[in-house]
C-alpha positions as CSV (number, residue, x, y, z in Angstrom):
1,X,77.4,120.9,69.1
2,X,80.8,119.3,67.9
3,X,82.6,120.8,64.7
4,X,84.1,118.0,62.5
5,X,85.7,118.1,58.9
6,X,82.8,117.1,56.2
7,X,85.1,115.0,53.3
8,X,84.8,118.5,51.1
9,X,86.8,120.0,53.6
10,X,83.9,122.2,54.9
11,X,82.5,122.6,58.7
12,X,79.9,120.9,59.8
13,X,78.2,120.5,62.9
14,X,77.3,117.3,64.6
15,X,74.8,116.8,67.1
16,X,75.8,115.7,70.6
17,X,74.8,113.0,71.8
18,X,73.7,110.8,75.3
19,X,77.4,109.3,75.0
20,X,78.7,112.7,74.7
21,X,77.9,113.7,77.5
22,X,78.2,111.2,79.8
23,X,81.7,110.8,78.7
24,X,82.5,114.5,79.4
25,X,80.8,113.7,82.8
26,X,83.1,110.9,84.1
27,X,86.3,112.7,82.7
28,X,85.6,115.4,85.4
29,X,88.0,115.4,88.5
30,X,86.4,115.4,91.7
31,X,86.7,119.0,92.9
32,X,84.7,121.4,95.4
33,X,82.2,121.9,92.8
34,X,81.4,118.2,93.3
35,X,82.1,118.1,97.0
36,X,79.7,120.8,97.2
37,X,76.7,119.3,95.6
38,X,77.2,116.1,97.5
39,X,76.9,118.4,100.7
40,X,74.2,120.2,100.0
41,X,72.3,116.8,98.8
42,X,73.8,115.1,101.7
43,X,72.1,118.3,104.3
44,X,69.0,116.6,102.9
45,X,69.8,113.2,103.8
46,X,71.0,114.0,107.1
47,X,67.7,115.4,107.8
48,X,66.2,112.4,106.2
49,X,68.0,110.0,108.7
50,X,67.0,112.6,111.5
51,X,62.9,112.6,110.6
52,X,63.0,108.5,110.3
53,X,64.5,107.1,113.4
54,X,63.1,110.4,115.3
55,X,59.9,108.1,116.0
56,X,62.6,105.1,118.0
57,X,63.1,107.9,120.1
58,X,60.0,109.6,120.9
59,X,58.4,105.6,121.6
60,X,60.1,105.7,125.0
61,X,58.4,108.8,126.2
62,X,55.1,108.1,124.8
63,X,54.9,104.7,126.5
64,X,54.3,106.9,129.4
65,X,52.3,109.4,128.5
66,X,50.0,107.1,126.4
67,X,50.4,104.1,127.8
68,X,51.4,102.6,124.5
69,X,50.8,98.3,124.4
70,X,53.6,96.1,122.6
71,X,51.3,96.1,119.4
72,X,50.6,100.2,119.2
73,X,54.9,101.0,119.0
74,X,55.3,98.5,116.2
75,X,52.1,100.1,114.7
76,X,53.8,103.7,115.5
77,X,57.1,102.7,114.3
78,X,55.8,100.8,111.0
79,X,53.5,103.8,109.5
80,X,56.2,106.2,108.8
81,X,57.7,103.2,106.8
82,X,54.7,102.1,105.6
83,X,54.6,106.1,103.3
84,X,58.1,105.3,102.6
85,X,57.2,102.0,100.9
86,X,54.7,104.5,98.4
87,X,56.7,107.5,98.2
88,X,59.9,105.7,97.3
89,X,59.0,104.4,93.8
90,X,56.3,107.0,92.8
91,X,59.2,110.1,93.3
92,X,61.5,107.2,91.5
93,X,59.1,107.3,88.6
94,X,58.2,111.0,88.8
95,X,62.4,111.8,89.1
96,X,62.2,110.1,85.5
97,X,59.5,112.4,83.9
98,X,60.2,115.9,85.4
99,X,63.9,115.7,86.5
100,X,65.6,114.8,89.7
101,X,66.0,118.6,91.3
102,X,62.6,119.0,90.6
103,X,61.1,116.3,92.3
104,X,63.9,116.1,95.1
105,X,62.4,120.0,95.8
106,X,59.3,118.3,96.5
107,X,60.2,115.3,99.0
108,X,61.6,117.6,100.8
109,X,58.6,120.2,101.4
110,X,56.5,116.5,101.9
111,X,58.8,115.4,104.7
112,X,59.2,118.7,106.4
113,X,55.5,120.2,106.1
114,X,54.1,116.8,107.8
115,X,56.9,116.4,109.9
116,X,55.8,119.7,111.5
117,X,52.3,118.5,111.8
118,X,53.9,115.4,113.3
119,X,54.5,117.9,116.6
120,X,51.0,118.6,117.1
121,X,49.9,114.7,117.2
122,X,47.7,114.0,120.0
123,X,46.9,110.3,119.8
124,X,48.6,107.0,118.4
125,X,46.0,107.2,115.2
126,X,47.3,111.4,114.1
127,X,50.5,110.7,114.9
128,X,50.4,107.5,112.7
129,X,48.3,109.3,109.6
130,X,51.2,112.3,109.5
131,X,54.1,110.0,109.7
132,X,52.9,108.2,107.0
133,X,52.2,111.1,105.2
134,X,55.7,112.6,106.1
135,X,57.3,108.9,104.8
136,X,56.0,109.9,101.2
137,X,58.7,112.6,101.2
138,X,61.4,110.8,102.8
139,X,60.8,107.4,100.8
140,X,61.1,109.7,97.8
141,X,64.3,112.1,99.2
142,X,67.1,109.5,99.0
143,X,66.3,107.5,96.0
144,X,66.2,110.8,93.9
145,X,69.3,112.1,95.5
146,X,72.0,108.9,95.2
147,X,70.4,108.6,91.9
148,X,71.4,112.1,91.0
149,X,75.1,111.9,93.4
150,X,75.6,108.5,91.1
151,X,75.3,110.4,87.8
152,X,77.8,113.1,88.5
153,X,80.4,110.7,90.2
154,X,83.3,109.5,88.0
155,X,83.2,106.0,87.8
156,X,86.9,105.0,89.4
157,X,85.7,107.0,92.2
158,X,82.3,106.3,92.4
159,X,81.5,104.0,95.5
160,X,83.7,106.5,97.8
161,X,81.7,109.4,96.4
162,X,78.5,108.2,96.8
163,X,79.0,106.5,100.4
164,X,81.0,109.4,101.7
165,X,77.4,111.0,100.6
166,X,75.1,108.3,102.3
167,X,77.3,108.5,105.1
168,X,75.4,111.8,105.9
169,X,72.1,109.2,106.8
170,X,73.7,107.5,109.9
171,X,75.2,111.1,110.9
172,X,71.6,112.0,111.0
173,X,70.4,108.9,112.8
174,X,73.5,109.5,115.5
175,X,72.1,113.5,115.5
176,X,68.8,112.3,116.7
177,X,69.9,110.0,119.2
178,X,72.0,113.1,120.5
179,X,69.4,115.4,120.2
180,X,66.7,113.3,121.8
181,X,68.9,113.1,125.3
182,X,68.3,116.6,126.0
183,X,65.3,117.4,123.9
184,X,62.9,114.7,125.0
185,X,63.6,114.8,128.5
186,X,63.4,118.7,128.7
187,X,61.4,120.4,125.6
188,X,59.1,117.5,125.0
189,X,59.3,115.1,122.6
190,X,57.3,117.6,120.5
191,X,60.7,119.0,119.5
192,X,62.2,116.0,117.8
193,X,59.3,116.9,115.1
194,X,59.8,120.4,114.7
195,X,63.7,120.1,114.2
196,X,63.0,117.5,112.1
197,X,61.2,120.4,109.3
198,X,63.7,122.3,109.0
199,X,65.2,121.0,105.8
200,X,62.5,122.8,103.9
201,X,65.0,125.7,104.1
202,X,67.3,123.8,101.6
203,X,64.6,124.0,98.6
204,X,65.4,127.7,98.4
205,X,69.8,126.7,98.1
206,X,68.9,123.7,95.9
207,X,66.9,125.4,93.6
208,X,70.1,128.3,93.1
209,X,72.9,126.1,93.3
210,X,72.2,122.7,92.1
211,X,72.1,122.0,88.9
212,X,69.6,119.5,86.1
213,X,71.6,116.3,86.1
214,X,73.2,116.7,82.3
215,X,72.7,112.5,82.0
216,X,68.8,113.1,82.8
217,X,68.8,115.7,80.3
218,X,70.6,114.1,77.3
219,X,68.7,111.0,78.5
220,X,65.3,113.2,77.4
221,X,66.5,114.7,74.4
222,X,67.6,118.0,76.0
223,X,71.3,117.6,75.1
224,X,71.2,121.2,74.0
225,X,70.3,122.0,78.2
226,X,72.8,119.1,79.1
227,X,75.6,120.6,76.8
228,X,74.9,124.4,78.6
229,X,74.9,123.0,82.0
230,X,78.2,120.9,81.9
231,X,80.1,123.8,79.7
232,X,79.8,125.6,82.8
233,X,80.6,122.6,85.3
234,X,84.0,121.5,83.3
235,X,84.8,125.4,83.5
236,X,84.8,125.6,87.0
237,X,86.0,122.0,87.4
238,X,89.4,123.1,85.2
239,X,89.2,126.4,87.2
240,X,89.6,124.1,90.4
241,X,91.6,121.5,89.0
242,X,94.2,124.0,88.0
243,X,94.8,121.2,84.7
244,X,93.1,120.9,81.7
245,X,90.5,118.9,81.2
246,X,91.3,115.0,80.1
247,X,89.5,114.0,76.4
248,X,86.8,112.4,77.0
249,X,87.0,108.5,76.3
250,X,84.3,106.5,73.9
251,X,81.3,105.6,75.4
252,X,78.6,103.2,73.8
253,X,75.3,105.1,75.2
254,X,72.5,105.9,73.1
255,X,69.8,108.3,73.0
256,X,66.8,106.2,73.8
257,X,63.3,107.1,72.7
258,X,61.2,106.2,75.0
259,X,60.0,107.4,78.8
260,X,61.6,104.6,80.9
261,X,59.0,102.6,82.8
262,X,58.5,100.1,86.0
263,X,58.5,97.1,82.9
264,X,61.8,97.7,82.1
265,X,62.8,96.6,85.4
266,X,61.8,93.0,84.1
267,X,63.6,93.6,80.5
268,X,66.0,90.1,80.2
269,X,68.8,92.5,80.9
270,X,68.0,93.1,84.4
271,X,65.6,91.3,86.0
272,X,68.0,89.1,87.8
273,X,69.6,92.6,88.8
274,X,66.7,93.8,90.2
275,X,65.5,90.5,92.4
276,X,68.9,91.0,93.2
277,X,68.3,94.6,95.1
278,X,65.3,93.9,96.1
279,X,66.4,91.3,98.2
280,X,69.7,92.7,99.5
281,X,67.3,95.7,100.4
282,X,65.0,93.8,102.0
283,X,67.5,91.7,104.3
284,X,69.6,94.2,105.0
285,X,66.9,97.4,106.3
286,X,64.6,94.6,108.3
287,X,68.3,93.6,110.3
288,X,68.8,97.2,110.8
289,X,65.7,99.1,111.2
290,X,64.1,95.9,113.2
291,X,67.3,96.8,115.6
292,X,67.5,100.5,115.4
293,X,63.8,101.1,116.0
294,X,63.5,98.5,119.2
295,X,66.6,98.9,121.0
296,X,65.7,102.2,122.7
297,X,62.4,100.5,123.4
298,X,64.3,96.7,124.9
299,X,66.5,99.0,127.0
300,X,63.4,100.8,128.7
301,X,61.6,97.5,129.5
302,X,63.5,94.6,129.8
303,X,66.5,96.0,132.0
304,X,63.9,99.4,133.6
305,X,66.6,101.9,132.8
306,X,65.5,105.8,132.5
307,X,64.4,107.2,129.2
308,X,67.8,109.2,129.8
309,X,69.8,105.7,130.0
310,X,67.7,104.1,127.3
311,X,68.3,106.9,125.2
312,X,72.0,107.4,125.9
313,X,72.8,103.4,125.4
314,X,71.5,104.3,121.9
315,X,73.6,106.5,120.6
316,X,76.3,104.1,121.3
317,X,74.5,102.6,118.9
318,X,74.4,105.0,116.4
319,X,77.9,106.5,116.6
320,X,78.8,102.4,115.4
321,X,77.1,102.9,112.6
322,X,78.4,106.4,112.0
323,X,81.8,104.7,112.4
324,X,81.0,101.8,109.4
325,X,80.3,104.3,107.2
326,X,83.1,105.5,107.2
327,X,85.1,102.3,106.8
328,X,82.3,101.7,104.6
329,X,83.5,104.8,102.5
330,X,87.2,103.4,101.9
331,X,87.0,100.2,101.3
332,X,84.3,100.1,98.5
333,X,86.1,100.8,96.0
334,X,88.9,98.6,97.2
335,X,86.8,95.4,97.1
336,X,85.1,93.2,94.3
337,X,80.9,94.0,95.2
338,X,80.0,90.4,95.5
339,X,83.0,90.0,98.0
340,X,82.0,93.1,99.8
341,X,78.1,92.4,100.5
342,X,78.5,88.7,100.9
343,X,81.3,89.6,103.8
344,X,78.8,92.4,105.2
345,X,75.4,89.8,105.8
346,X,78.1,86.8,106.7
347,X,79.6,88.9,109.7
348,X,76.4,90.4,110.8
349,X,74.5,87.0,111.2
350,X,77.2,85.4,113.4
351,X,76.3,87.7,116.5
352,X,73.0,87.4,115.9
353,X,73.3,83.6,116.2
354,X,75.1,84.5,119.7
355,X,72.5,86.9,121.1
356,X,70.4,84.2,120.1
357,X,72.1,81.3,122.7
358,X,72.7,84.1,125.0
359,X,69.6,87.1,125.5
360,X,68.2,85.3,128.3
361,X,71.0,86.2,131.1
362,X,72.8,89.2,128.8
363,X,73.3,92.1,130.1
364,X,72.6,95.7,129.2
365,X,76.3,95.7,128.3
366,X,76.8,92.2,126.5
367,X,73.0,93.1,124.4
368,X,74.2,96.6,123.3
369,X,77.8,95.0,122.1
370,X,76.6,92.3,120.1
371,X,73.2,94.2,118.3
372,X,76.1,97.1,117.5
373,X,78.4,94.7,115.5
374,X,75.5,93.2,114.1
375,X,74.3,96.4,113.0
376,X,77.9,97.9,112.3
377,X,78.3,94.7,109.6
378,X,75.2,95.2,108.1
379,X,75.0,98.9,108.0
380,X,78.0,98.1,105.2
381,X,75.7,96.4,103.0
382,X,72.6,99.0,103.5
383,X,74.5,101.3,102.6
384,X,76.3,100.0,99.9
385,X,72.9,99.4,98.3
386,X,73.0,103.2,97.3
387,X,76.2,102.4,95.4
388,X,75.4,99.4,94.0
389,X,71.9,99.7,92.9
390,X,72.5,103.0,90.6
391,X,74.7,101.2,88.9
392,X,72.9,98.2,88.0
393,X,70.5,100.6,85.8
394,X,70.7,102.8,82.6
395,X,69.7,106.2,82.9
396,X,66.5,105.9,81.5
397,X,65.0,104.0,84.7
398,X,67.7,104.4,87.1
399,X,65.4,106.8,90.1
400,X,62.5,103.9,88.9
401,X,65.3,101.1,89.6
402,X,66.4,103.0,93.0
403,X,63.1,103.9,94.2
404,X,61.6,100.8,93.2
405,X,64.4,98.5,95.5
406,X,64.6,101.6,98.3
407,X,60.7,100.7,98.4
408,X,61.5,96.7,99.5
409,X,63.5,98.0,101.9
410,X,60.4,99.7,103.4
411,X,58.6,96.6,103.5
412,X,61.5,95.3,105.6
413,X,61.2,97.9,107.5
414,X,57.3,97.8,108.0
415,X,57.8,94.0,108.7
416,X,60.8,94.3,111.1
417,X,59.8,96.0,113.7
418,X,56.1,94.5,113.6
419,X,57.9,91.1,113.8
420,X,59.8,92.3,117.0
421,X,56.8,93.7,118.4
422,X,54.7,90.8,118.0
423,X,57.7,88.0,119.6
424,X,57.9,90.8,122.6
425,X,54.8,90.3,123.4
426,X,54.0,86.6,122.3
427,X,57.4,84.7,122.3
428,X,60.7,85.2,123.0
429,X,63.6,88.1,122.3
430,X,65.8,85.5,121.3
431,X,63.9,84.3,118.4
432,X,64.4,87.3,116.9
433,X,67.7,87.4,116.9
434,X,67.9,83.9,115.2
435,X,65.2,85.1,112.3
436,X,67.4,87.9,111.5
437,X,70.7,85.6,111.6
438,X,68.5,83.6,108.8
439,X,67.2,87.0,107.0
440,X,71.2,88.0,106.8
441,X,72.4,84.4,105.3
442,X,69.8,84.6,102.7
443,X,71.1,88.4,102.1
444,X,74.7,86.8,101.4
445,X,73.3,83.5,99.3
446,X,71.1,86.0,97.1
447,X,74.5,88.1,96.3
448,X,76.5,85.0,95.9
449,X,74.4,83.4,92.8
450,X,72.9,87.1,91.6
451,X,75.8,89.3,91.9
452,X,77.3,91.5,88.8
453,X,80.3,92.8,89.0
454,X,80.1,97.0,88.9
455,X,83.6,98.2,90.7
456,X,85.4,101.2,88.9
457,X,83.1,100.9,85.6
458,X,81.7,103.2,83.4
459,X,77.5,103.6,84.7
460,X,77.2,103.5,80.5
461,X,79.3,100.1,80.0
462,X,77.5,98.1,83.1
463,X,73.8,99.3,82.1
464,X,73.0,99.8,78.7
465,X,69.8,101.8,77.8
466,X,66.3,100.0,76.7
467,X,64.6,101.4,73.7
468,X,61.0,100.4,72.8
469,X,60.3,100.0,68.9
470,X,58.4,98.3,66.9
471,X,59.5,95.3,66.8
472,X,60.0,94.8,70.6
473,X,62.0,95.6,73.7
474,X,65.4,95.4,72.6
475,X,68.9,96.8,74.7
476,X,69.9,99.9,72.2
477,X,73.4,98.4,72.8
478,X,72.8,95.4,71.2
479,X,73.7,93.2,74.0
480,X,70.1,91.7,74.9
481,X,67.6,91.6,72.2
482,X,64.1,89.9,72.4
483,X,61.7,90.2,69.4
């Protein structure tokens, strides 16, 4: 509660509101307290990267022991994906009702508990069943998390914030590759699973250190909650800081009445926002994951290296995209967003176009060069997404919004590597390269014609809430209204 001079010249008390408190929120420096959370939320991301491209690494030595056909890897490959695609928007939609911690506690017991079980797999059918039952929880895991990393970032800072934060999901990927040199070969490919659950040790430090998101909770009408829980933020913030606090700056918010559903998605406000993230989703995790998940699999076959060599070659791979997230990191908040994914799909389609003219009489060398820049450019805009698409949302559905574009992008990745599989063993590899080229030009036309303009703005100012009354769905702002 705020005090403020009643025209008597008496106290009273006012109640605070949504715009309260997200304006107390993005006056906050960045300190440790903030580095921390993002750590501790980015520990479950990097596990998250770790348990989805596991599988691209374990394909190699299961071709061997179960003779796996062309059809059966995609198959493999696609079901963990394929939960993903369900788990994504339903903890999205559940992060709405019951609050992000809570349901960010529970992807992470989903994707360790059947990641364990993934270790004990003994044909192509159990191992597909528990990595789609594992996808649930790590479809639902990052969408929760960025959503929640988004809402605590101050807006000048945000895209660094949030991508030094997703950065932790190609540090994961390159950790797997690592790990799977020494681990497959030597402990079994077993092992890749069982390091893969250990994250359900970080439901015990989430649950003690990280805090409700105080947007969430004014967003619900527990302001009272919200108030509590920053008080004590901007305390140890100024403690950190060493400076007082600045005053917090008007913000036209609102305290919106209603649950926020998957409709609101299509409210005039934003559906051009959200067929915009769906398809930069889309485009940009069927060019990656299509890559990621096969190239382990390419080396192996069509230039007979070891699973050793195979394996190795890949984390060349990886530590690229390591590498682009962290240019990825510093530039985003340097560059307009249009300019910045339009760029990203432009210079990862003109490789592909050369691997294209040139797969037939490439060489191990020339392939793993020109798929990295490719996947270097386009890691920028897939994982820019988590930046972008947070921001292109009010509170009220932002995890529905997140989860509901992360889930396109596991139809992408369902579709890529089934496309790949299906050219291996039907057509050529160089078709493939040429549909992706296409896939990332349509990425950059999309962001051309749909793209809004979110760099260095308040989350409150680019996404106004939705309130549902009586007389229709109207923006509580007053800049949409449909009757």
């Amino acid at each position: 509660m705020y005090e403020m001079s009643a025209p008597n010249g008496s106290v009273m008390t006012s109640p605070i509101s949504a715009a309260d408190i997200a304006a107390r929120v993005d006056r906050l420096p960045i300190t440790r307290w903030h580095l921390k959370i993002r750590s501790i939320l980015g520990m479950a991301t990097f596990f998250d990267g770790f348990d989805a491209i596991a599988i691209a690494f374990v394909i190699p030595a299961l071709i061997q022991e179960w003779h796996l056909k062309p059809a059966e890897i995609g198959f493999l490959l696609s079901s963990g994906f394929a939960g993903q695609l369900i788990g994504a928007p339903l903890f999205g939609y559940l992060a709405e009702r019951y609050g992000r911690i809570r349901v960010l506690n529970w992807t992470i017991l989903i994707l360790s508990v059947f990641g364990l079980a993934c270790s004990f797999a003994w044909s192509v059918w159990s191992l597909a069943l528990f990595r789609f039952l594992q996808g649930w929880g790590i479809g639902g895991e990052i969408p929760v998390a960025a959503t929640y990393v988004s809402e605590i970032a101050k807006s000048s800072q945000r895209g660094r914030f949030l991508s030094l934060y997703q950065l932790m999901l190609p540090v994961g990927f390159l950790a797997a590759s690592v790990t799977s040199i020494f681990v497959v070969p030597h402990l079994g490919w077993q092992w890749m699973f069982v390091i893969g659950a250990v994250p359900a040790l970080l439901t015990i430090i989430l649950r003690r250190l990280v805090p409700e998101s105080p947007r969430w909770l004014a967003r619900n009408g527990q302001t009272i909650a919200a108030d509590r829980i920053l008080s004590k933020i901007e305390t140890v913030v100024q403690t950190q800081s060493g400076k007082p606090l600045p005053a917090p700056e008007q913000v036209t918010a609102s305290q919106a009445s209603t649950q926020g559903r998957f409709s609101h998605l299509f409210h005039p406000l934003y559906l051009k926002r959200t067929l915009l993230v769906w398809v930069l989703w889309f485009c940009s995790s069927m060019i990656l994951y299509g890559l990621m998940t096969w190239l382990p699999t390419i080396f192996r076959t069509r230039y007979h290296m070891s699973t050793s060599e195979a394996l190795t070659y890949s984390v060349a791979g990886n530590l690229v995209l390591l590498i682009s997230g962290l240019i990825c990191a510093i530039v985003l908040d340097r560059i307009a967003r249009r300019t910045f994914f339009v760029g990203a799909f432009v210079l990862a389609s003109l490789p592909l176009i050369v691997l294209h003219f040139v797969t037939k009489d490439a060489s191990a060398i020339t392939m793993m060069s020109l798929a990295a820049l490719a996947s270097m450019m386009v890691s920028f805009a897939n994982l820019g997404v988590w930046t972008y698409t947070p921001e292109l949302y009010p509170t009220g559905v932002r995890s529905i919004g997140v989860g509901t574009a992360s889930a396109f992008a596991r139809v992408a990745s369902i579709v890529g590597p089934n496309v790949v599989g299906l050219f291996m063993a039907y057509a050529d590899l160089s078709a493939v390269f040429l549909m992706f080229a296409v896939v990332g030009l349509v990425g950059a036309l999309t962001v051309g014609l749909l793209g809004v303009e979110t760099r260095g703005r308040l989350l409150e100012d680019v996404s106004p809430e939705i309130d549902q009354t009586m007389d229709g769905v109207r923006s509580v702002s007053g800049l949409v209204q449909t009757k």
